[in-house]
FITIKOL-399750 format. One line per 10 residues: number of its first residue (from 1); their letters; for each residue y, x, z of C-alpha. Coordinates in Angstrom, 3 decimals. Each point is the difference from the previous one (the first is absolute). Layout:
<atoms>
NUM) A) Y:X:Z | ... $
</atoms>
This chain:
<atoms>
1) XXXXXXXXXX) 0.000:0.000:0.000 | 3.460:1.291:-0.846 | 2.508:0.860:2.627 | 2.785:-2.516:-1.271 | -2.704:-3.089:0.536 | -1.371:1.604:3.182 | 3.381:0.054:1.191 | 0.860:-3.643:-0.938 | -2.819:-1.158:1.370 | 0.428:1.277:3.184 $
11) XXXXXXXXXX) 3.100:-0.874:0.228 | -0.409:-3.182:-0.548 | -3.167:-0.952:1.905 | 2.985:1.410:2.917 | 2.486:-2.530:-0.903 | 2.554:3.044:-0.092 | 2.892:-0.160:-2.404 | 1.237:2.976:-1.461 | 3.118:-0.135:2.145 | -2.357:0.276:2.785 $
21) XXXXXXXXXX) -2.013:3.220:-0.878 | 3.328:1.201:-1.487 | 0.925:-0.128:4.026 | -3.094:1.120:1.082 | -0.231:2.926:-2.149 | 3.309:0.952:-1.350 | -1.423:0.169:-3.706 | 2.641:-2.377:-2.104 | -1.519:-3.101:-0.802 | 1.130:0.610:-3.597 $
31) XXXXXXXXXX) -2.821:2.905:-0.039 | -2.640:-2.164:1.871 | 0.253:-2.381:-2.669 | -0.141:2.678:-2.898 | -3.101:0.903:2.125 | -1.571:-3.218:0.032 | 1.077:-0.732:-3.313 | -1.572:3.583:-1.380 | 3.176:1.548:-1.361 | -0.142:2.448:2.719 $
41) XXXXXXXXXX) -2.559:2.553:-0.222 | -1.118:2.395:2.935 | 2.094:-0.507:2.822 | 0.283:2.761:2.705 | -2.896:0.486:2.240 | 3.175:-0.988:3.022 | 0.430:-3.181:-1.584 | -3.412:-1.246:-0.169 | -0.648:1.352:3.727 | 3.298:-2.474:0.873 $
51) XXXXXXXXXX) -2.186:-2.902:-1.765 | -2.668:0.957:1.338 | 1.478:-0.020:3.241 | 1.598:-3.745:-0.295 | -2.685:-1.532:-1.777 | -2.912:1.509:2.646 | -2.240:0.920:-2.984 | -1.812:3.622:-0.374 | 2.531:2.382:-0.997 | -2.638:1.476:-2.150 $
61) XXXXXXXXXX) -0.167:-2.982:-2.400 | 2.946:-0.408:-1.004 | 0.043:4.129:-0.510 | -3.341:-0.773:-2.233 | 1.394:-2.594:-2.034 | 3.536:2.251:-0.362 | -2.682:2.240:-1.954 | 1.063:2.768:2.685 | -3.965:0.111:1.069 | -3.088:-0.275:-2.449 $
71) XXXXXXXXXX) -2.504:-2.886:1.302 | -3.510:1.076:1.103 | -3.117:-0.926:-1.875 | -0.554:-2.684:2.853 | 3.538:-1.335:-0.224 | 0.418:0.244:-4.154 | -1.191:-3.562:-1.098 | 1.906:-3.001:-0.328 | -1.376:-2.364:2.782 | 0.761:2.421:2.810 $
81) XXXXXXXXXX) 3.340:0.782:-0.940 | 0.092:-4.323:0.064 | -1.334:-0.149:3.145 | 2.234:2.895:1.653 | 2.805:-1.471:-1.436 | -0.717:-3.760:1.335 | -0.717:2.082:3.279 | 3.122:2.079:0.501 | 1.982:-3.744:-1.114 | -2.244:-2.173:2.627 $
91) XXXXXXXXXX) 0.629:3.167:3.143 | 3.738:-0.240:-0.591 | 0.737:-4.064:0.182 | 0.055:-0.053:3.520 | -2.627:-3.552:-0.398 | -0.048:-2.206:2.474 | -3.413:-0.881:1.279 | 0.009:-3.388:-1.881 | 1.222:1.842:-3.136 | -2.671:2.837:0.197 $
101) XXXXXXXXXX) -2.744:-3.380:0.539 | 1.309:-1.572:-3.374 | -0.225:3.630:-1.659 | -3.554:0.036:0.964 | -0.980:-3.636:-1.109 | 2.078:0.779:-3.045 | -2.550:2.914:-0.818 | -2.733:-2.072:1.030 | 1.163:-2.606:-2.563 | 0.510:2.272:-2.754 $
111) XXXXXX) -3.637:1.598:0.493 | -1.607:-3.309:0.074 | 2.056:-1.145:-3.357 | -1.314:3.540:-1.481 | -4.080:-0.711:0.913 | 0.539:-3.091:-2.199 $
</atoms>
C-alpha cells in the first residue's frame, strides 16, 4: 500500500482533520495533503516519526511505505501490508468498547458474506 493512502486512511479512521495533525505535528497541512494526495514523495524520516507519533502507528511502517526500508520476504505480499495497514488505522482510533464490538461483528459479517 502506498504511503499517501496509508496516510489517508489513518487519518481518517482518527477523525483528525488536517488542521489537527497540522497542530499536532507542525508539518503544514498544505504538505499533508500533497502527502495523502501523492504529490509529495519521500518525506523526511522527522516527519513521518511526528505521524507516527500522533497517529500511534509503528514508526517503521510508515518508514516502509516512504520506500526508506525494503520489506522482508515475510512482509512483501499484498495482504499483509492490508492487514498492517487496517492494524496501525484500528490501534490509533482510540474505539470505544461498543465501537471495537461493532468492528468485530463487522468482520464477522464480512467473513460469513465471503464463505457464500
Amino acid at each position: 500500500m502506498s504511503l499517501s493512502k496509508m496516510l489517508k486512511d489513518i487519518r481518517a479512521t482518527n477523525g483528525a482533520s488536517l488542521r489537527a495533525v497540522e497542530d499536532a505535528t507542525g508539518i503544514s497541512n498544505a504538505y499533508l495533503s500533497q502527502l495523502e494526495r501523492g504529490d509529495a514523495q519521500k518525506p523526511s524520516p522527522d516527519k513521518l516519526q511526528a505521524l507516527a507519533k500522533f497517529y500511534n502507528v509503528p514508526y517503521v511502517d510508515l518508514m516502509r511505505a516512504a520506500g526508506y526500508l525494503q520489506r522482508t520476504e515475510r512482509t512483501s505480499n499484498t495482504t499483509h501490508d492490508r492487514v498492517s495497514t487496517v492494524q496501525a488505522a484500528l490501534m490509533s482510533a482510540n474505539l470505544t468498547p461498543e465501537e471495537e464490538d461493532a468492528v468485530v461483528k463487522y468482520i464477522e459479517f464480512l467473513r460469513f458474506q465471503n464463505k457464500k
